[in-house]
C-alpha positions as CSV (number, residue, x, y, z in Angstrom):
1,X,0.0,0.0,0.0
2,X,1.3,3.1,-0.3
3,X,2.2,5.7,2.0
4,X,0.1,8.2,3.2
5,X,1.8,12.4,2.4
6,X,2.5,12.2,6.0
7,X,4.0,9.3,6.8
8,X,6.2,9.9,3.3
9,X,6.9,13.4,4.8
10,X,8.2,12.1,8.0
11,X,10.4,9.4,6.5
12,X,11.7,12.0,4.3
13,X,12.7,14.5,7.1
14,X,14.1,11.3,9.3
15,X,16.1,10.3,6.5
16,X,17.7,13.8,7.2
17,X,18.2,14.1,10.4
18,X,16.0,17.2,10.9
19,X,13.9,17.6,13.6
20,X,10.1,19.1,12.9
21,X,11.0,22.4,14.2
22,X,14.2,23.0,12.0
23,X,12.1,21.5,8.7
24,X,9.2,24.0,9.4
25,X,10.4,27.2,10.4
26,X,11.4,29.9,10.0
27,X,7.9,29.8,7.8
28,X,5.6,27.6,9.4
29,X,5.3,25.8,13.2
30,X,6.7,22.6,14.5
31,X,2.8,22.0,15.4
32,X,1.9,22.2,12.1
33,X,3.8,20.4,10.3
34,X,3.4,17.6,13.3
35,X,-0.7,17.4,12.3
36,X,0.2,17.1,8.3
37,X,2.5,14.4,9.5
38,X,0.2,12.7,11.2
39,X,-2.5,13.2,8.5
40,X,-4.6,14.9,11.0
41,X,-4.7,18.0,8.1
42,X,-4.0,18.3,4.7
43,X,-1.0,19.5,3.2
44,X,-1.5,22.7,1.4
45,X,0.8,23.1,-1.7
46,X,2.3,26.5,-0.4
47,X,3.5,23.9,2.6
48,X,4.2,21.1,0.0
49,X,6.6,23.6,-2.5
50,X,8.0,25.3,0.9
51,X,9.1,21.5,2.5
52,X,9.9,20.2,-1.4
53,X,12.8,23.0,-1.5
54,X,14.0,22.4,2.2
55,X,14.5,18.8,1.4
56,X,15.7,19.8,-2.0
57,X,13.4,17.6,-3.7
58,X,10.6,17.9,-5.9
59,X,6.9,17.9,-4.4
60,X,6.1,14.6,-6.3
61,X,8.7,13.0,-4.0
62,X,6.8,13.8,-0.9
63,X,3.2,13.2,-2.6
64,X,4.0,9.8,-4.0
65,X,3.7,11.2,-7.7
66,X,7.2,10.6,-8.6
67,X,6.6,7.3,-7.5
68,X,3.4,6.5,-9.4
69,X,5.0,8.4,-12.5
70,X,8.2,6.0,-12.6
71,X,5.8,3.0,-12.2
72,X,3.4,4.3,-15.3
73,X,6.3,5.4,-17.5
74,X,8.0,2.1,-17.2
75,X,5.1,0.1,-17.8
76,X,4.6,1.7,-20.8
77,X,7.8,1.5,-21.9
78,X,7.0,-2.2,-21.5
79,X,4.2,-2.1,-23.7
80,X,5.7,0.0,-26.5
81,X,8.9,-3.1,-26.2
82,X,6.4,-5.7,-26.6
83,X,4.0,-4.2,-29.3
84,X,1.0,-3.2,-26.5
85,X,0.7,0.2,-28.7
86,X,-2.6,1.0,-27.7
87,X,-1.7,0.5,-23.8
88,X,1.4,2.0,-23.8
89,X,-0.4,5.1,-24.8
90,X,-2.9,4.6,-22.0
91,X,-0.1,4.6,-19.6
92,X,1.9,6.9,-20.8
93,X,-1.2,9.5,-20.9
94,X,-2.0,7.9,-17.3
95,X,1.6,9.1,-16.3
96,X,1.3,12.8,-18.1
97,X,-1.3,13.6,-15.7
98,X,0.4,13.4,-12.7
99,X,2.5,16.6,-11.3
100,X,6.0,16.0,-12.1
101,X,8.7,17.5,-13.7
102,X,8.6,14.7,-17.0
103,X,5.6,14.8,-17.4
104,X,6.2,16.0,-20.8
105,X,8.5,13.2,-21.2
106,X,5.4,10.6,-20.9
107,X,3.4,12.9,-23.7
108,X,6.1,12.5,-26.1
109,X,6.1,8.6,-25.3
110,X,2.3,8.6,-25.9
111,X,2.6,10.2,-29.2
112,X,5.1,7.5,-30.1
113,X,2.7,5.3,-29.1
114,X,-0.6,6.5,-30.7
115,X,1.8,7.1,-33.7
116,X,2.7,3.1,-34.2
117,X,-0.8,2.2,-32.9
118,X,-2.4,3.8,-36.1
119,X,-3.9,6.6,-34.1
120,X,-2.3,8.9,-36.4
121,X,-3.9,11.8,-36.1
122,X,-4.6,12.1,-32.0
123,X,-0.6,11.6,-32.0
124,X,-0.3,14.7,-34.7
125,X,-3.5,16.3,-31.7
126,X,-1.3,15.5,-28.1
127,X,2.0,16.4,-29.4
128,X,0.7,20.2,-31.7
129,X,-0.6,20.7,-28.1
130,X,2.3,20.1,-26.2
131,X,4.4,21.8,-28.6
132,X,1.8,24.8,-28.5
133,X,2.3,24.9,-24.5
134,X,5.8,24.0,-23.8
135,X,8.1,23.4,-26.6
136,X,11.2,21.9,-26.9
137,X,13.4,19.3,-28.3
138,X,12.0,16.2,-27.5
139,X,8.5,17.2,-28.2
140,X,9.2,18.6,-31.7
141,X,11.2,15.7,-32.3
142,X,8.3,13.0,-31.2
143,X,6.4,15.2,-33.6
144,X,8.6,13.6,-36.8
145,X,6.8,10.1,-36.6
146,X,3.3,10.8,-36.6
147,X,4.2,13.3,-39.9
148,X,6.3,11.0,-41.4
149,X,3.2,8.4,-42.0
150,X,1.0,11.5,-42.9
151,X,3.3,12.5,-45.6
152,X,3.7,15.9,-44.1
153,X,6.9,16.5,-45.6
154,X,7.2,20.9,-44.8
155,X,5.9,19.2,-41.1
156,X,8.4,16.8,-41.0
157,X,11.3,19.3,-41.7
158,X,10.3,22.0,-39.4
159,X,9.7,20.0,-36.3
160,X,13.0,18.3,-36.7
161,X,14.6,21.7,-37.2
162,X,13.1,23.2,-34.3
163,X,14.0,20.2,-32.4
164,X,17.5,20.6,-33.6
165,X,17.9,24.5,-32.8
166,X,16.0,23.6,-29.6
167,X,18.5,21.1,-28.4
168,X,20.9,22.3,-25.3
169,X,24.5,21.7,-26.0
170,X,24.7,19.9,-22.6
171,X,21.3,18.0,-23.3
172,X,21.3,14.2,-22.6
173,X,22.8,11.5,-24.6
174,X,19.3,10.4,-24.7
175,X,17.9,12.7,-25.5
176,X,20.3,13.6,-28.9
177,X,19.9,10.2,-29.7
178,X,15.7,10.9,-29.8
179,X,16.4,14.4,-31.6
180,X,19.3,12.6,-34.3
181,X,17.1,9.9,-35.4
182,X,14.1,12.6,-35.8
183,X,16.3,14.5,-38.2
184,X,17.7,11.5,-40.0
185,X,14.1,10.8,-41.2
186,X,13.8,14.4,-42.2
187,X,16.3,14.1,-44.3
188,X,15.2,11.0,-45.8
189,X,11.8,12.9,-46.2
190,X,14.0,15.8,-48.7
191,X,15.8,13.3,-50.4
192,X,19.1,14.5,-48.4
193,X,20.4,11.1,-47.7
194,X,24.0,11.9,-46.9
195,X,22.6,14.2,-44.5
196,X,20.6,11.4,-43.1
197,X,23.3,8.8,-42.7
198,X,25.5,11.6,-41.0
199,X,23.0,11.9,-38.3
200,X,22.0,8.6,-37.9
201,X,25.9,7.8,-37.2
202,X,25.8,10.1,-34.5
203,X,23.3,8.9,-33.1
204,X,24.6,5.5,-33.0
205,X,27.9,6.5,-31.8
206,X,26.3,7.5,-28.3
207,X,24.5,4.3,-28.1
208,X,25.6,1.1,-26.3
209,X,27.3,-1.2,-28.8
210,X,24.2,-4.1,-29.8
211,X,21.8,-2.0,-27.5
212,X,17.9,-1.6,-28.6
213,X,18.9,2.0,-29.3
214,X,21.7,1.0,-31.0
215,X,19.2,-0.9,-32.9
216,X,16.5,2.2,-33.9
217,X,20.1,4.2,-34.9
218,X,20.5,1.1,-37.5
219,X,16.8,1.0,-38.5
220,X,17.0,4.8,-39.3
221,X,20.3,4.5,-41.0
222,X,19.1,1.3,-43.3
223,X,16.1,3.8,-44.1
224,X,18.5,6.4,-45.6
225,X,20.6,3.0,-47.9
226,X,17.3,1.7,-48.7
227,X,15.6,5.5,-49.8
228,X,19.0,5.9,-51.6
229,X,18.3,2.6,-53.5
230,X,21.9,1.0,-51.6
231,X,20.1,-2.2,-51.0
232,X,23.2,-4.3,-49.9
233,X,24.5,-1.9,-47.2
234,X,20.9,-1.4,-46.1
235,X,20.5,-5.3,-45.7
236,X,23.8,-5.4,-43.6
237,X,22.8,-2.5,-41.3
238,X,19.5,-4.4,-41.0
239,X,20.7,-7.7,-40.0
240,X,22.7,-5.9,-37.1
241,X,19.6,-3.9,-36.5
242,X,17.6,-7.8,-36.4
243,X,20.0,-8.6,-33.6
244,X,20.3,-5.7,-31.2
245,X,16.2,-5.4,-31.1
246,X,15.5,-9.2,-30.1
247,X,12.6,-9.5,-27.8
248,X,11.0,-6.2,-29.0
249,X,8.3,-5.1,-31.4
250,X,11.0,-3.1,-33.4
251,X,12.5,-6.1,-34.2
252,X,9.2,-7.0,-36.7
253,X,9.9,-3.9,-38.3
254,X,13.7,-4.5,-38.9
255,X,12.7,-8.1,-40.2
256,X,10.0,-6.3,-42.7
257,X,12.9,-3.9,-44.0
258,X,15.0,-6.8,-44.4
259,X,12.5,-8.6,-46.6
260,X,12.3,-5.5,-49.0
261,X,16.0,-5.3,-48.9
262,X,16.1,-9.0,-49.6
263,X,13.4,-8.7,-52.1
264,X,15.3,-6.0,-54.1
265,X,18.4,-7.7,-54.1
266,X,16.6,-10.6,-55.6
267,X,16.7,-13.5,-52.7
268,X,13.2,-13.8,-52.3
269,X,13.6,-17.0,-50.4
270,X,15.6,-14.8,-47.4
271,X,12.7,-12.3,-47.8
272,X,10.2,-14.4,-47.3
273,X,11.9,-15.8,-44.0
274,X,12.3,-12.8,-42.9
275,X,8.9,-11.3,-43.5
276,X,6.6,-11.6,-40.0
277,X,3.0,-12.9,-40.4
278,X,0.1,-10.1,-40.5
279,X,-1.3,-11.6,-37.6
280,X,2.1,-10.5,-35.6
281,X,1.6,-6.9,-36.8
282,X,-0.8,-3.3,-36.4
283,X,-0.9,-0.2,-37.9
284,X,1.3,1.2,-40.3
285,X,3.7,-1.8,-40.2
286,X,0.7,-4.2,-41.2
287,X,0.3,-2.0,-43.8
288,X,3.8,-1.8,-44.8
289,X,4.7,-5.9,-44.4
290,X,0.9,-6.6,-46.5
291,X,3.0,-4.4,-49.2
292,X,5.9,-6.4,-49.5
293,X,4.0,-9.8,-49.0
294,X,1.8,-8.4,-51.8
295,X,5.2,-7.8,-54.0
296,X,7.3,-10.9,-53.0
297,X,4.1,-12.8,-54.3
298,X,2.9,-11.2,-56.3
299,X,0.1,-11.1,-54.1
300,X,-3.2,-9.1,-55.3
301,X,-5.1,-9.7,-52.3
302,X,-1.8,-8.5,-50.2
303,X,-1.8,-5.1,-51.8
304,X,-5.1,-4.4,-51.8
305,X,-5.0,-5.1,-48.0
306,X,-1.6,-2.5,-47.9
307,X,-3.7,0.0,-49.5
308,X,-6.6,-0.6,-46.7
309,X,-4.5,-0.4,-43.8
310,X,-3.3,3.2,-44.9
311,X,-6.3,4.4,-46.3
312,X,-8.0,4.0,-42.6
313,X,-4.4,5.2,-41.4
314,X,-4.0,8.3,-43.2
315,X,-0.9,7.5,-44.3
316,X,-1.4,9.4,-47.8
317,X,2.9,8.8,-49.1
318,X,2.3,4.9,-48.4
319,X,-1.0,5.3,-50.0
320,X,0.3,6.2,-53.1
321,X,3.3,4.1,-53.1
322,X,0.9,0.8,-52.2
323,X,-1.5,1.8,-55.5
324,X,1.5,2.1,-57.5
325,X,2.9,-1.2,-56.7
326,X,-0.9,-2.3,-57.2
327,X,-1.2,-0.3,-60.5
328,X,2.1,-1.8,-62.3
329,X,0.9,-5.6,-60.9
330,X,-2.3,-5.2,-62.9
331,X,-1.5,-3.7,-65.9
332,X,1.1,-6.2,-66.0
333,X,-2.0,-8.5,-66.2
334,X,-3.8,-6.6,-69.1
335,X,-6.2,-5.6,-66.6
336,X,-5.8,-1.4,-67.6
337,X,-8.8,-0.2,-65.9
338,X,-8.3,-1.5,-62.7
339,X,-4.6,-0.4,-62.7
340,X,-5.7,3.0,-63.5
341,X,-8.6,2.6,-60.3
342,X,-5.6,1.7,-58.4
343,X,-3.1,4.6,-59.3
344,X,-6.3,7.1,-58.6
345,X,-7.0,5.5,-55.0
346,X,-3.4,6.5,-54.2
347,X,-3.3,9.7,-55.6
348,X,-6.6,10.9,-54.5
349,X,-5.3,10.9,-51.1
350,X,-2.7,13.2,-52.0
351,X,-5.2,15.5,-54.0
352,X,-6.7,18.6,-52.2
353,X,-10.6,18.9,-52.4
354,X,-11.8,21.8,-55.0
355,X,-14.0,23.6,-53.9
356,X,-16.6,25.9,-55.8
């Protein structure tokens, strides 16, 4: 069970040897603070931000927040590891809510979250209004993904500069990891793939060798080889990537790169191993993995199911890129009419209304 403010208050004090008269005063009376301790009043949180900077902690410490925070936060890391999108989000906006200095922290995980659960849009909703209230690096950069499968390509390249010229010079190693791999696929996004192998390096180079974060570095730089159209250095860094993300959800998305790397390099056999099943898959990675089932076949049905998953996503680039694929298939087939239907499904998500 967990402690009541009072009985955390007193351990706190204990822990520092101060009696109830030095912790209170000069400000407020050893009598006082001897009733919040024994829960006989409630703390007020002039008392609460007075005690938090005597102690030289933060008021979550003392009100169990900070506590409850780490909890939520790490469950949901949990979730997002093992492909529990949806809940992740649930406990990472659970973990937003509560009074502590990262707060924002758990936001940006929830937008990563909602972002790979295919709730495209409330990820673009939660992270426009953090950004709108308190912006900074990490929330500009969490700002990429959700973009990214919307095809917001001016979006994509402003948030990643902004989380760029936002960035502290003595910010976390962490945290320049997050912000790196943000503008690696902001480069990939203009084309710029030196660019985007540069800061994908860097960001590797503070991550622990074989690491999960080590992994993302390599799944970001195998995006730039493979957007580049450098198949066989792509399949390498993928392979590694394969490795360090064992036991995680990213792993299924460094397997489904593989399997178009394979694909283009013509081993369809190692592509096909690679590739996960649908049923192991959601959102925007069903979508993409139903693409590249639906090429390796080729596989009608497959395709049409790719084009499906990001019509219902949003995701208005993979759209286009699924009807094309679609499109080619079908007119390979004679069948002219229904590769032009396919080519117009795609593009019409890309196509502004007119308006009278």
């Amino acid at each position: 069970m967990d402690q009541s403010v009072g009985a955390r208050l007193r351990a706190l004090r204990l822990t520092r040897g101060l009696t109830q008269r030095q912790l209170a005063e000069p400000h407020y009376t050893r009598a006082y603070l001897s009733m919040v301790e024994a829960d006989r009043v409630p703390a007020s949180e002039d008392l609460l931000a007075y005690l938090a900077g005597r102690l030289q902690i933060t008021i979550g410490e003392i009100t169990g927040d900070a506590t409850r925070f780490d909890g939520l936060r790490r469950a949901g890391e949990t979730q997002l590891l093992l492909g529990g999108y949806a809940e992740a989000a649930r406990l990472f906006a659970a973990a937003a809510e509560l009074p502590v200095a990262d707060r924002d922290t758990a936001t940006c995980r929830q937008v990563t979250a909602l972002a790979l659960a295919g709730d495209t849009h409330a990820a673009v909703r939660h992270g426009e209004a953090l950004v709108a209230d308190r912006p900074g690096p990490r929330a500009y950069a969490a700002l990429v993904m959700p973009y990214t499968i919307l095809g917001a390509s001016r979006r994509v390249a402003d948030a990643a500069a902004h989380a760029l010229d936002t960035l502290p010079p003595d910010a976390p190693d962490e945290l320049r990891i997050f912000v790196y791999r943000a503008v690696t696929h902001s480069f990939i996004g203009q084309h710029r793939f030196p660019e985007a192998a540069r800061y994908a390096h860097r960001a590797l180079a503070l991550c622990a060798p074989d690491s999960p974060d080590a992994g993302l570095c390599r799944l970001s730089l195998a995006s730039a080889r493979m957007e580049a159209l450098d198949w066989a250095p792509a399949a390498d860094e993928l392979r590694l990537a394969v490795a360090a993300l064992t036991g995680t959800s990213y792993q299924l998305q460094a397997r489904t790169m593989l399997a178009e790397a394979l694909h283009h390099l013509g081993d369809a056999t190692g592509a096909l191993a690679a590739l996960p099943e649908p049923g192991e898959l959601a959102g925007w990675l069903l979508g993409y993995a139903y693409r590249i089932r639906g090429l390796l076949g080729p596989d009608e049905a497959a395709l049409r199911s790719s084009m499906d998953v990001f019509e219902a996503l949003g995701a208005a680039r993979e759209l286009v890129e699924s009807g094309r694929c679609l499109g080619r298939l079908l007119a390979a087939e004679g069948r002219l009419a229904e590769s032009v239907a396919a080519y117009q499904r795609g593009l019409a998500a890309t196509t502004p209304p007119t308006h009278a």
